[in-house]
C-alpha positions as CSV (number, residue, x, y, z in Angstrom):
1,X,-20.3,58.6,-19.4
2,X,-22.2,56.3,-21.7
3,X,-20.3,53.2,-20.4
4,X,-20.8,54.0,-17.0
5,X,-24.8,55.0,-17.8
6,X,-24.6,51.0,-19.6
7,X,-22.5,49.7,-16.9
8,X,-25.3,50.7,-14.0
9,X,-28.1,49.3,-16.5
10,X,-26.8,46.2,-16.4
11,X,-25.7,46.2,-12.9
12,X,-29.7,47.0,-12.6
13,X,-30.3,44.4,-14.3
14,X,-28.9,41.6,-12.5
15,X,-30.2,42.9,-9.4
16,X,-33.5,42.8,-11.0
17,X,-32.7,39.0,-11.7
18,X,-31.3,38.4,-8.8
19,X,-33.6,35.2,-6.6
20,X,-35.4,36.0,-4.2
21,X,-34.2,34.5,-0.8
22,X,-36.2,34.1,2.1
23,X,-34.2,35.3,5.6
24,X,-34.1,33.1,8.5
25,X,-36.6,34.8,11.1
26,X,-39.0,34.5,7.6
27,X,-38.5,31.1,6.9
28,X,-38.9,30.0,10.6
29,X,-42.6,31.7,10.0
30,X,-43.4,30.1,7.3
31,X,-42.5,26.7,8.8
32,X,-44.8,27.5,11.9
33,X,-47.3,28.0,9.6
34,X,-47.6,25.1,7.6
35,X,-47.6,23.1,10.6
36,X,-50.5,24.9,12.0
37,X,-52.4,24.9,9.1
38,X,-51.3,21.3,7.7
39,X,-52.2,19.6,11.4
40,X,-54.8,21.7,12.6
41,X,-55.6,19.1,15.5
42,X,-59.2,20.0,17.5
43,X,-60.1,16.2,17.5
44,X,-56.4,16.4,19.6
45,X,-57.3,19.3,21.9
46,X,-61.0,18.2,22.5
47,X,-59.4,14.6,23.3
48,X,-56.9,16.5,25.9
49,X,-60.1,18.5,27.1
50,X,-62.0,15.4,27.8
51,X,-59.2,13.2,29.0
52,X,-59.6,10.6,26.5
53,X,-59.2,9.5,22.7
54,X,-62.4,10.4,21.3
55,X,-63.3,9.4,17.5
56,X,-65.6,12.7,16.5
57,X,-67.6,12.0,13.4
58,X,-71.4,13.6,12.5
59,X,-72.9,10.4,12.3
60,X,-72.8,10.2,16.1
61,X,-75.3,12.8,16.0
62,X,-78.4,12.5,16.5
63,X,-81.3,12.5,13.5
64,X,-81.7,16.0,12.2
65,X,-78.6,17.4,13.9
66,X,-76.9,18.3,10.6
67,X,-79.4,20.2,9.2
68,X,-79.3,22.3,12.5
69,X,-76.1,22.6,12.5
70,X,-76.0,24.1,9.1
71,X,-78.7,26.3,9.9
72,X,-76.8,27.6,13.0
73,X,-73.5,28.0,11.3
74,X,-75.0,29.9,8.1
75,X,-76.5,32.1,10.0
76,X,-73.5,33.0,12.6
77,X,-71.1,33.6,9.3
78,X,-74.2,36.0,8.5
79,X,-74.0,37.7,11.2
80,X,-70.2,37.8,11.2
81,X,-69.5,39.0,7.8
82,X,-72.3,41.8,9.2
83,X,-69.1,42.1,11.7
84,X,-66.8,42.3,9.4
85,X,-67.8,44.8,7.3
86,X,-69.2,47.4,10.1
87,X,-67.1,47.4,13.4
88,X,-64.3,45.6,13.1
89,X,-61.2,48.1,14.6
90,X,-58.6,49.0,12.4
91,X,-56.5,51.2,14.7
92,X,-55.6,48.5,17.2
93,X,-51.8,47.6,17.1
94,X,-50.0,45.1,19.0
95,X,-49.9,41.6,19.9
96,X,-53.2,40.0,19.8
97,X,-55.0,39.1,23.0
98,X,-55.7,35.8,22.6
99,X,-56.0,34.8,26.7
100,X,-58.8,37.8,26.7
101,X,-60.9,35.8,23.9
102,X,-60.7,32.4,24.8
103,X,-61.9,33.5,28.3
104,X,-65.2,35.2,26.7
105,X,-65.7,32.3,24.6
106,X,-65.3,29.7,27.8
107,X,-68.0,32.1,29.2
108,X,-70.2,31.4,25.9
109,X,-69.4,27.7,25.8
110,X,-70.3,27.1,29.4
111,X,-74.5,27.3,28.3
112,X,-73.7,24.8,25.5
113,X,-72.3,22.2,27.6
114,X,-75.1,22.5,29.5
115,X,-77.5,22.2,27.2
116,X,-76.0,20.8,24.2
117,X,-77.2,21.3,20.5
118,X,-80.5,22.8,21.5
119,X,-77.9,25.8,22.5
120,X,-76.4,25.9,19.4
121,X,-78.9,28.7,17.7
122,X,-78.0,31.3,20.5
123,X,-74.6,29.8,21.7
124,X,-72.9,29.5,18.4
125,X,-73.6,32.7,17.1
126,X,-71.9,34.7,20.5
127,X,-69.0,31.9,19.9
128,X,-68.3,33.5,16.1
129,X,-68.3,36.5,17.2
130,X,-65.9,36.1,19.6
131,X,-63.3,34.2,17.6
132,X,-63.7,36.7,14.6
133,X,-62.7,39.4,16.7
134,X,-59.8,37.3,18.1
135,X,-58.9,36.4,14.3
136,X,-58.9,40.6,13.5
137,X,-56.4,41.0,16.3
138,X,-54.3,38.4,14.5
139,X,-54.5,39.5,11.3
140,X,-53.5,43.3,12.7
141,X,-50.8,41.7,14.3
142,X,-49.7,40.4,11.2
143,X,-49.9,43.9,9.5
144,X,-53.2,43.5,7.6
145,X,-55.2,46.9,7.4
146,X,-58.4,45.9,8.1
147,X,-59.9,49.2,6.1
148,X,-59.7,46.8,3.1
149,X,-62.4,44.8,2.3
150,X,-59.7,42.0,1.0
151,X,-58.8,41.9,4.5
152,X,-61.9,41.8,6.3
153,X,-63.2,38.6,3.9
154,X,-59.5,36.8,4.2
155,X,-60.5,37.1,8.4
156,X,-63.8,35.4,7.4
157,X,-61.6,32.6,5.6
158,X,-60.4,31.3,8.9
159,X,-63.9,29.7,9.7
160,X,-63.2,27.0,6.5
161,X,-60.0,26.3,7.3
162,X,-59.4,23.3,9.4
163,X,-62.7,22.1,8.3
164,X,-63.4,19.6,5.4
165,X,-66.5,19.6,2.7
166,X,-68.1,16.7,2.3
167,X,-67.0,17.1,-1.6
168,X,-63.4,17.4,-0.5
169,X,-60.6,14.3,-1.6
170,X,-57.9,14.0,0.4
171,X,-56.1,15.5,-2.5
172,X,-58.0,18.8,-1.8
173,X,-58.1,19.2,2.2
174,X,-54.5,21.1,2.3
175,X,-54.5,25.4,2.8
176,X,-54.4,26.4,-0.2
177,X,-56.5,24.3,-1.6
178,X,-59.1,25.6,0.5
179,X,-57.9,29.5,-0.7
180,X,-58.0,28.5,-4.0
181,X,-61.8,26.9,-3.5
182,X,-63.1,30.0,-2.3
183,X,-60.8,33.0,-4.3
184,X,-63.5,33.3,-7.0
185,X,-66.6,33.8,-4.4
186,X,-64.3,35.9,-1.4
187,X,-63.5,38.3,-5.0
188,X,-66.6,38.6,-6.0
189,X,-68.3,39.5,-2.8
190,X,-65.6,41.5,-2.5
191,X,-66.3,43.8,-5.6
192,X,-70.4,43.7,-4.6
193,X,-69.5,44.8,-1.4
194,X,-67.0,47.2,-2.5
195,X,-69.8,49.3,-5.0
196,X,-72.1,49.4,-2.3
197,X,-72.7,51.4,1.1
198,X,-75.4,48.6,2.2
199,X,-74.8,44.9,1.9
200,X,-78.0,42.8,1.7
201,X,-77.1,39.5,3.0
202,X,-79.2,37.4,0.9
203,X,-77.9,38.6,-2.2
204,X,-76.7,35.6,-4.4
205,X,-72.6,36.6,-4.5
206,X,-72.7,37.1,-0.5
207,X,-75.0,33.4,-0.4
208,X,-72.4,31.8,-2.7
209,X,-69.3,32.7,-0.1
210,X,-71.6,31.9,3.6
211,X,-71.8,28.6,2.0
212,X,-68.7,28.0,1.2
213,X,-67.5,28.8,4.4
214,X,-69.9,27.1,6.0
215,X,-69.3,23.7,4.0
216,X,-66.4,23.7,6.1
217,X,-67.2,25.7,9.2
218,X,-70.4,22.5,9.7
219,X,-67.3,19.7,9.9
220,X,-65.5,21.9,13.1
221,X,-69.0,22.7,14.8
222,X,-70.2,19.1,14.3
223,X,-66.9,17.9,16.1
224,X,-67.7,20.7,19.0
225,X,-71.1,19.7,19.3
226,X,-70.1,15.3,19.7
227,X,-67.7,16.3,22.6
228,X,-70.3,18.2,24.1
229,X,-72.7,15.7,23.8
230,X,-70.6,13.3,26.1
231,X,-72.8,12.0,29.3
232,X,-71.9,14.7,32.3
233,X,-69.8,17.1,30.1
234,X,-72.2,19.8,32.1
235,X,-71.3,23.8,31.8
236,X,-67.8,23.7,33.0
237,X,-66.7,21.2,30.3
238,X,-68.4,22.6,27.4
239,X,-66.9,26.2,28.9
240,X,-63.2,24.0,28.6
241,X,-64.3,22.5,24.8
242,X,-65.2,26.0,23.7
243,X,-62.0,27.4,24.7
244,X,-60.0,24.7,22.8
245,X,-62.6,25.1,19.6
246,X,-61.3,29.3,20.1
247,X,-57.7,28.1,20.4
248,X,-58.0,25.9,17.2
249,X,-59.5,29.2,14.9
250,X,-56.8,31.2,16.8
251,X,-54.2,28.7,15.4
252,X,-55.5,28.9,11.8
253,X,-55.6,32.5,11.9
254,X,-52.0,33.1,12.8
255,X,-51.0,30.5,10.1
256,X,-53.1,32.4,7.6
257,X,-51.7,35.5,8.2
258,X,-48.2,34.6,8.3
259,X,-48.4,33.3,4.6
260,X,-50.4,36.5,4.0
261,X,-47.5,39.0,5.1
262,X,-45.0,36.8,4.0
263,X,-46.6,36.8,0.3
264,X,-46.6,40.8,0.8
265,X,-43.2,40.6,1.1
266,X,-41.7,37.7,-1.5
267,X,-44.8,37.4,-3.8
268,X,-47.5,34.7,-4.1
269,X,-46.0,32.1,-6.4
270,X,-42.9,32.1,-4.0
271,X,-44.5,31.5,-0.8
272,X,-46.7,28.9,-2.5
273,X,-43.5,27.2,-4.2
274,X,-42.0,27.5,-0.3
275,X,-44.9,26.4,1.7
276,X,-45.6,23.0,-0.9
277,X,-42.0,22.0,-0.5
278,X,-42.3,22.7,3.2
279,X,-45.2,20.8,3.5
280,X,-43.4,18.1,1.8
281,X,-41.2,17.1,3.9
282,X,-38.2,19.5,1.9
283,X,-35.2,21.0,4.0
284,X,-34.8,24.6,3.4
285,X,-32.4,25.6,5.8
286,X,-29.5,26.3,2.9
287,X,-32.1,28.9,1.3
288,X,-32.0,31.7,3.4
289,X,-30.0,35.0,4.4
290,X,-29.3,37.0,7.7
């Protein structure tokens, strides 16, 4: 009895010890999502929207504009972590409806091509909305319970990705990087918001992630607003360049999740290893399982 009690310990053991290999369905995911997140491509879709190349940069707007810009945005991520922590669903399961939200958002988008960045205070805010709800569906889809606070923030970290901070290097632009910029103020607010049954939304920890976010969130709204300044864009156009600018957050969101479940699943440092080598250019096809 005692060699069979050492022979299942050790048999234990090398299970135990055993690596960790990804199956195929899982590592098809994983691939899908670094090329979403890796290549996030608005300037792309706005170019397809417009039907030309268009070079987007802030300095094309006009004196002032950045300033309003990051007015607009810091407030909208106010209001949507307000979202976020009130009335998002949890109980909604399924495939999310991503057709339904980039219509709404069209309908939003339609008064900024019309009017351009003096919309931006009432338009942009309805636009956020919109494409935080569509980025909850996601995330459900993706199996995050969205009673947890963890998960309700991580939905909020889809507005910085795709985006760059004017402090960014090219060495710091990639997914992670942007995870890793904000882990310390998304935990944080995370633990304020978690010993309290109010939030106020000017306190210092909830500041410090709205503008980190934002640093990011400005670069994507800046690019929306330059197509939307182009001569006779009028409503219907800036209805088409708000669907795309939906689309492109819809994109991030089920790239972000994807890592998320799949680091459920495998563990953090494995997905990371995974997703860098992915990213590099690395074949992985002789690292999986049925």
């Amino acid at each position: 009895m005692m060699i069979d009690s050492e022979n299942e310990h050790q048999t234990g053991q090398r299970a135990e010890l055993a690596p960790l290999v990804m199956t195929l369905e899982d590592r098809a995911d994983l691939e899908m999502a670094v090329s979403l997140l890796e290549n996030p491509g608005l300037v792309a879709r706005l170019s397809d929207v417009l039907g030309k190349p268009i070079d987007i940069v802030i300095n094309r707007l006009p004196a002032g504009a950045a300033s309003t810009i990051d007015g607009a945005t810091r407030r909208a991520l106010r209001a949507a972590l307000g979202l976020a922590l009130s009335t998002l669903n949890s109980s909604w399961r399924g495939r999310a409806r991503n057709r339904f939200h980039a219509v709404a958002a069209g309908a939003a988008g339609a008064a900024g091509g019309a009017f351009g960045l003096a919309s931006l205070a009432v338009e942009l805010p309805m636009t956020t909305t919109i494409i935080l709800r569509s980025v909850a569906d996601v995330a459900r889809s993706e199996g995050e319970d969205l009673r947890n606070i963890q998960a309700r923030l991580a939905c909020l970290e889809v507005f910085a990705l795709g985006g760059r901070s004017a402090a960014d290097d090219a060495a710091e632009s990639g997914y992670f990087a942007v995870r890793t910029a904000l882990a310390q103020a998304v935990n944080e607010a995370a633990r304020y918001i978690s010993r309290r049954t109010t939030v106020e939304k000017g306190a210092p920890v909830i500041a410090r992630l709205v503008a980190g976010i934002a640093s990011r969130f400005n670069t994507v709204v800046a690019e929306k607003i330059v197509a939307q300044g182009v001569p006779v864009i009028g409503a219907v156009g800036g209805a088409a360049i708000n669907v795309a600018f939906v689309r492109h957050f819809q994109s991030m969101a089920r790239g972000h999740f994807v890592v998320r479940r799949l680091e459920r699943t495998y563990g953090n440092d494995f997905i990371r290893e995974k997703y860098d080598r992915i990213a590099r250019g690395e074949d992985l096809s002789g690292e999986v399982r049925p």
